[in-house]
C-alpha positions as CSV (number, residue, x, y, z in Angstrom):
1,X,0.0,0.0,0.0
2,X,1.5,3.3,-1.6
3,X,0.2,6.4,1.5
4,X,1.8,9.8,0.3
5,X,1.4,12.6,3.1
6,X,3.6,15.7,4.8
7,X,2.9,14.5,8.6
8,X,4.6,11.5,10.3
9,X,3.3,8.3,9.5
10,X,1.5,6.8,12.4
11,X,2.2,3.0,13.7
12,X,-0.7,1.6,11.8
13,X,0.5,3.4,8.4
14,X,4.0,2.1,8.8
15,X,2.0,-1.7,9.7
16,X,0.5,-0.8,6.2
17,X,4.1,0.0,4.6
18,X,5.3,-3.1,5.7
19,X,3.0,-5.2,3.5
20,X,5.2,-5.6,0.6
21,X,8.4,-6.2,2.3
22,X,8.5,-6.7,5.8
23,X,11.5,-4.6,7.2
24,X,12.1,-2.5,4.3
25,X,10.0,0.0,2.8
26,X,10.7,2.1,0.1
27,X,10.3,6.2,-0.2
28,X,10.2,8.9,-2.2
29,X,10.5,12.4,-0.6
30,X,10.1,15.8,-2.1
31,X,13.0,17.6,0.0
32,X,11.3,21.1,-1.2
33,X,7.6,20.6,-0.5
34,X,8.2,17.8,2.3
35,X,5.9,15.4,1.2
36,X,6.7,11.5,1.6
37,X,5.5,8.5,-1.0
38,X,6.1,5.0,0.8
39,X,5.1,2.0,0.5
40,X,5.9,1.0,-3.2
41,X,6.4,-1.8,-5.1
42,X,8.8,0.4,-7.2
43,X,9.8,3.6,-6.6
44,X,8.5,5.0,-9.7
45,X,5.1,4.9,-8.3
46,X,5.7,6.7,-5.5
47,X,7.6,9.9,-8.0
48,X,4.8,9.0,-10.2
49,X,2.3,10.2,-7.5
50,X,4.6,13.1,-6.4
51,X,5.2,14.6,-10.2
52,X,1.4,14.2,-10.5
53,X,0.6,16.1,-7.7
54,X,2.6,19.0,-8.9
55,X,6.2,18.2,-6.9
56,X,9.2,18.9,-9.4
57,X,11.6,16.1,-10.6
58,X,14.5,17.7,-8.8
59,X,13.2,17.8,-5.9
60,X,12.5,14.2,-5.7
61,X,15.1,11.7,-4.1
62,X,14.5,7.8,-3.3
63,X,15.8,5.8,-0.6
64,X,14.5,3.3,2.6
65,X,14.2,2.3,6.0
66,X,15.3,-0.9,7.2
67,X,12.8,-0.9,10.2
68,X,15.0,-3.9,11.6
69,X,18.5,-2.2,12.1
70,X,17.0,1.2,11.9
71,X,19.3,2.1,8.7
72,X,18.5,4.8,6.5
73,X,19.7,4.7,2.9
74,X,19.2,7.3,0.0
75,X,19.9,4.9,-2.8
76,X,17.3,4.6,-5.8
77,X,17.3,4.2,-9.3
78,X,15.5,7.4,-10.1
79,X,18.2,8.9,-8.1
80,X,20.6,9.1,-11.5
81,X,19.6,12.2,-12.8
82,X,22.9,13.6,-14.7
83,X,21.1,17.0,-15.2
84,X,20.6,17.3,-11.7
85,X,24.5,16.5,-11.8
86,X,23.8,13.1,-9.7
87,X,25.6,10.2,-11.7
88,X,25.1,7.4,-8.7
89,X,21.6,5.5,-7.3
90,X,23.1,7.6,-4.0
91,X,22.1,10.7,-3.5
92,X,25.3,12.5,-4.1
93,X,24.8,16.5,-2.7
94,X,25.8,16.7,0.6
95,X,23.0,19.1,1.4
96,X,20.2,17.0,-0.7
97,X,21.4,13.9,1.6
98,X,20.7,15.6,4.9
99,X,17.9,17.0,4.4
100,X,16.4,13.9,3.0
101,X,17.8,12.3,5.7
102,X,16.1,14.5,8.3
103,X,12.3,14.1,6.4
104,X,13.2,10.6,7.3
105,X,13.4,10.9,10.6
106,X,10.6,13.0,10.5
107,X,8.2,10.7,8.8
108,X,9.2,7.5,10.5
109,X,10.2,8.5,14.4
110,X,7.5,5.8,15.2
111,X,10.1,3.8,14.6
112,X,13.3,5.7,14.6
């Protein structure tokens, strides 16, 4: 179950994340508007959802949570954007990776 939102998610959302893999739950954040897509299958559903709702490509970065160790990663597919100068899956701008960072702890300090 994809839930896209700009609060927290509560401990029945995150039961809801969980669905498709267990401890590991994929996001997309727009770092501008601070909105979160989680949930997905892939994570072009989740920017899918954003770009629809009128969030720009740039401002979109994928990662996870693995709810098990508590690790936070900012690797995604969608993250290789050359002509946002990002070459890797990893989100490569210092500045970009903490603040997605910090929406992350935002959304998920249920479990954080």
């Amino acid at each position: 179950m994809i839930i896209t939102k700009d609060k927290p998610f509560t401990k029945d959302e995150i039961k809801k994340l969980r669905e498709l893999f267990d401890i590991y739950i994929k996001t997309v954040i727009d770092v501008k508007k601070e909105v979160c897509s989680s949930g997905c299958d892939r994570r072009f559903e989740s920017e899918k959802i954003l770009l629809e709702s009128g969030s720009l490509q740039s401002n979109l970065w994928g990662g996870g949570i693995d709810l098990k160790t508590k690790i936070i990663d900012c690797r995604a597919f969608i993250n290789i954007r050359p002509n946002d100068k990002n070459t890797s899956d990893e989100i490569l701008n210092p500045k970009i990776r903490e603040k997605f960072d910090d929406l992350m702890h935002y959304f998920f300090k249920e479990v954080l």
